[in-house]
C-alpha positions as CSV (number, residue, x, y, z in Angstrom):
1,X,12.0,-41.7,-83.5
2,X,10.5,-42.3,-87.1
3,X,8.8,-39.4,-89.0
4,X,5.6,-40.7,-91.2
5,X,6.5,-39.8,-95.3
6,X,3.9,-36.9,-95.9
7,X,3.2,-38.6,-99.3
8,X,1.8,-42.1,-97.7
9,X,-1.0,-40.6,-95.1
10,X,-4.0,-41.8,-96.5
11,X,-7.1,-39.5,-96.1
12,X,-10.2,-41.0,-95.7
13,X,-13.1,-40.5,-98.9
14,X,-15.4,-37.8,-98.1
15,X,-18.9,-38.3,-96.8
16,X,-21.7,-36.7,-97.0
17,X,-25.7,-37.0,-95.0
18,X,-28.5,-37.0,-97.3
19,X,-32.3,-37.3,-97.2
20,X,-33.9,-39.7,-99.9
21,X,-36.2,-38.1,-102.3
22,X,-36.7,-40.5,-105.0
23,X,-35.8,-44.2,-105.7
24,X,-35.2,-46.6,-108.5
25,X,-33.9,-49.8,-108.0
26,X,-30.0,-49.5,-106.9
27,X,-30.0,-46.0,-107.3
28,X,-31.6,-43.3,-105.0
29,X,-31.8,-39.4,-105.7
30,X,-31.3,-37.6,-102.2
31,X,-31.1,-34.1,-101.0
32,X,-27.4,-33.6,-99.3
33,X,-28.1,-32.1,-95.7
34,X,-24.3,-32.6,-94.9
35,X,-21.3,-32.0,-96.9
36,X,-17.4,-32.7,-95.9
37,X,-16.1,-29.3,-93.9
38,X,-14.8,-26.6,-96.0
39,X,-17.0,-28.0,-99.2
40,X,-19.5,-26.1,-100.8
41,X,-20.8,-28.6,-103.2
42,X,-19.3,-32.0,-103.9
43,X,-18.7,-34.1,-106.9
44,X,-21.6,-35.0,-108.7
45,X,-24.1,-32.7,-107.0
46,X,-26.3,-30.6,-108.5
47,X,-27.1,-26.6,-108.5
48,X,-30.1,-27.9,-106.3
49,X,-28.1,-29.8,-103.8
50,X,-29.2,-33.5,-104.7
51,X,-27.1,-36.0,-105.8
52,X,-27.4,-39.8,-107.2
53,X,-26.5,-42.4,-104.7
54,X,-26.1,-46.6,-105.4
55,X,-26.8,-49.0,-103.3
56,X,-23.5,-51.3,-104.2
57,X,-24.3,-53.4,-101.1
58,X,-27.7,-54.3,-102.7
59,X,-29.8,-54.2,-99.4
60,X,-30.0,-50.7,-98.1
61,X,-32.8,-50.2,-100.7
62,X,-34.3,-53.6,-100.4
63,X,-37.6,-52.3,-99.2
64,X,-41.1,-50.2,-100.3
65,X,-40.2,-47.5,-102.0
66,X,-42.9,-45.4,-100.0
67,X,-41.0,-46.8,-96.8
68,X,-38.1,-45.0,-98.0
69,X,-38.7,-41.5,-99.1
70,X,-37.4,-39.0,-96.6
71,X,-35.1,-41.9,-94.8
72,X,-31.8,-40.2,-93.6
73,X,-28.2,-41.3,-94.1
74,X,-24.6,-41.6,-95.5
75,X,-22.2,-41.9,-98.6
76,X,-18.6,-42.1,-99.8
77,X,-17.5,-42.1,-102.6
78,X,-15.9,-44.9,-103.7
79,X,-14.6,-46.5,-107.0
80,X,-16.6,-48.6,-108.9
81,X,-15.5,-52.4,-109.2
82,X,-16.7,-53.0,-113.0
83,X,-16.6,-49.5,-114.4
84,X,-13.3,-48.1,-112.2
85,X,-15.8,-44.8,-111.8
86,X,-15.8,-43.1,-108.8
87,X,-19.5,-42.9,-107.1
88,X,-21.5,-42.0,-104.4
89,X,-22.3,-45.1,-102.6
90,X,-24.5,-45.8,-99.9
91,X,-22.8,-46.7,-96.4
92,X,-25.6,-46.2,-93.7
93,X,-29.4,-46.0,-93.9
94,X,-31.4,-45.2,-90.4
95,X,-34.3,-47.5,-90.1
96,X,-37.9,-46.3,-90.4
């Protein structure tokens, strides 16, 4: 019987569920309602628990602004492909 080398497990990014507030264009400014367990604020959030969000994907904010505000869902962070950044990015939207 094999053992698994502790320094290959890969742990998934975290996620966290938001509520949109405020879009503009590929970028949305949401309200975190759900952070990873154990975390009290994650990267990138602010003192008022909101955080910036891109749509990478380009069609989770393909829609009326107005028709998004107060929409619920999820991100991970993941690395940028251009910049190598790490960012929030959006994974799941619920529909209207």
């Amino acid at each position: 019987m094999g053992f698994r080398n502790p320094t290959c497990v890969r742990r998934p990014p975290p996620i966290v569920r938001f509520v949109v507030e405020e879009v503009d264009g590929d970028t949305a400014e949401v309200t975190i309602s759900r952070r990873p367990c154990g975390v009290s604020k994650v990267d990138g959030e602010t003192d008022y628990g909101t955080l910036t969000v891109y749509d990478a994907l380009g069609c989770m904010l393909d829609e009326d602004v107005d028709d998004l505000i107060d929409r619920a869902g999820y991100a991970t962070r993941l690395d940028d492909e251009y910049s190598g950044d790490c960012r929030w990015e959006i994974i799941s939207l619920c529909c209207p």
